[in-house]
C-alpha positions in Angstrom: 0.0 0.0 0.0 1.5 3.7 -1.1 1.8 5.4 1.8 1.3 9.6 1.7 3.2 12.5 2.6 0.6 14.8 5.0 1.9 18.3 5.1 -0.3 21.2 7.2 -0.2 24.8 7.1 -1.6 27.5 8.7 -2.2 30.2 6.1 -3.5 33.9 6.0 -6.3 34.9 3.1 -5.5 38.5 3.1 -6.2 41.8 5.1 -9.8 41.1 5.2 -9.9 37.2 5.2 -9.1 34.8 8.1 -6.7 32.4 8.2 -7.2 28.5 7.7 -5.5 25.4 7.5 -4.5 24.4 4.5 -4.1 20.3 4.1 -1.6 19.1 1.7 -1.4 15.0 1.0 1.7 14.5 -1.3 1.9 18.1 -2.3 -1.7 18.9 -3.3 -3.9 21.0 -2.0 -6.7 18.3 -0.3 -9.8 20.8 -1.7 -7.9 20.6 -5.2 -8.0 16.5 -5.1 -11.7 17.1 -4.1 -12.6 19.3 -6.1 -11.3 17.0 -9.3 -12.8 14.2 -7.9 -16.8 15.9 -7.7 -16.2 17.6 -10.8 -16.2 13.8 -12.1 -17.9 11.6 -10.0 -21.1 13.6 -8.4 -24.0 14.6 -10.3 -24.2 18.1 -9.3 -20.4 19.1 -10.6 -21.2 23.0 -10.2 -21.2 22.3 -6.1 -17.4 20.3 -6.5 -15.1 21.5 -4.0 -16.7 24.2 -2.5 -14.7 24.0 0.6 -12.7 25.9 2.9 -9.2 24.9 5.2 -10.6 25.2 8.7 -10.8 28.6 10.5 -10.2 30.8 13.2 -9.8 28.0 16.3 -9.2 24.6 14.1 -7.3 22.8 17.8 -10.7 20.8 18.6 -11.4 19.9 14.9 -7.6 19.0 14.6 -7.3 17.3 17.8 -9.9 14.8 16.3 -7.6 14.2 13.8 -5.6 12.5 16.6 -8.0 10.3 17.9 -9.2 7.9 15.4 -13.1 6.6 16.5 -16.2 5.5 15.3 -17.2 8.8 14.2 -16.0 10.6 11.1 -13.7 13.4 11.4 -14.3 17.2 9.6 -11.4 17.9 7.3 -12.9 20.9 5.0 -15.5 23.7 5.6 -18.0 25.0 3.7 -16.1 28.1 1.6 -19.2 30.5 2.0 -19.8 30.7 5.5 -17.1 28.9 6.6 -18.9 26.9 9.3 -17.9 23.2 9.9 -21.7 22.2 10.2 -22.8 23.9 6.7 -20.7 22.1 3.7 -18.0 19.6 5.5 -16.2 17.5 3.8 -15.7 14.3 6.2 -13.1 11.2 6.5 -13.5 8.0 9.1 -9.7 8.4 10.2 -8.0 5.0 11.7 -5.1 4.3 12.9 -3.6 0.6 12.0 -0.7 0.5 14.0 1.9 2.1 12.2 -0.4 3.8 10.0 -3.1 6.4 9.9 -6.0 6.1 6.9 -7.9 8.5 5.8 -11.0 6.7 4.0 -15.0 6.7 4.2 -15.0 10.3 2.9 -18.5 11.6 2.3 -20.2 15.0 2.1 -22.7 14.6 4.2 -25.5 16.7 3.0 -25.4 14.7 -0.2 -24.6 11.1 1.1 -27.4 9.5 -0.8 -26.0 11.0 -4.0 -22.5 11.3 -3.9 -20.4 8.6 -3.4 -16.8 8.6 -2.9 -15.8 5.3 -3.8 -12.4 5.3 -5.4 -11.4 8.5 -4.0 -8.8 8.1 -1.3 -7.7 6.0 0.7 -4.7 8.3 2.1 -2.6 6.2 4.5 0.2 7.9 6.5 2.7 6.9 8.7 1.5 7.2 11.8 4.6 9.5 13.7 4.5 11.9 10.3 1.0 12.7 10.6 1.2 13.3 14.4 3.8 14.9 14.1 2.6 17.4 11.7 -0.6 18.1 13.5 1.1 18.4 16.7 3.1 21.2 15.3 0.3 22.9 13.5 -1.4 22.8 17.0 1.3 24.4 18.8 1.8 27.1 16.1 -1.9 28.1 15.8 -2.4 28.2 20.1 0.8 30.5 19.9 
């Protein structure tokens, strides 16, 4: 199994825009990889990748990222309102010893139309993942 390169940032929009997390898995832009992947795959392709990094105070959102369960974690906003409720794009993240996976990803105000089948899985080693949300933890609560 390929295993991917998870890089974070935390990155401003401007003078009169927030800042937001910007997720990265081998070097793309995660709303980029979405965005393809709607445009193709979901029957409403004007809606693809309408997403956002998340905002202002991400640490509870990212701290999920850290604690795989039986829930699925947020990993985009909505881009228009930018709340984590509105337009989320969501992932069931596990953790297989060595290994985190990112998989099950689903919008879920369109889970009876849009699948994600085929998209993902994203499997990281386990110390670069945590390790690169730790730090973009510590940098956005400094």
């Amino acid at each position: 199994m390929t295993v991917n390169t998870l890089n974070l940032r935390w990155i401003s929009g401007g003078a009169d825009e927030g800042c937001e997390v910007e997720v990265l898995v081998d070097g793309t832009n995660l709303i980029e990889l979405v965005r393809n992947w709607e445009a193709e795959h979901t029957p409403e392709p004007k809606l693809a990748g309408q997403y956002a990094g998340l905002q202002e105070s991400p640490a509870d959102l990212l701290k999920a990222w850290l604690v795989p369960g039986e829930w699925k974690a947020h990993l985009l906003v909505c881009d228009g309102c930018l709340e984590w409720g509105c337009w989320p794009l969501q992932a069931r993240i596990i953790r297989e010893g060595e290994r985190v996976i990112w998989s099950e990803f689903e919008q879920p105000h369109r889970r009876e139309t849009w699948s994600y089948d085929g998209f993902g899985p994203f499997v990281f080693d386990a110390v670069q993942h945590d390790t690169e949300i730790g730090a973009l933890l510590r940098e956005v609560a400094g």
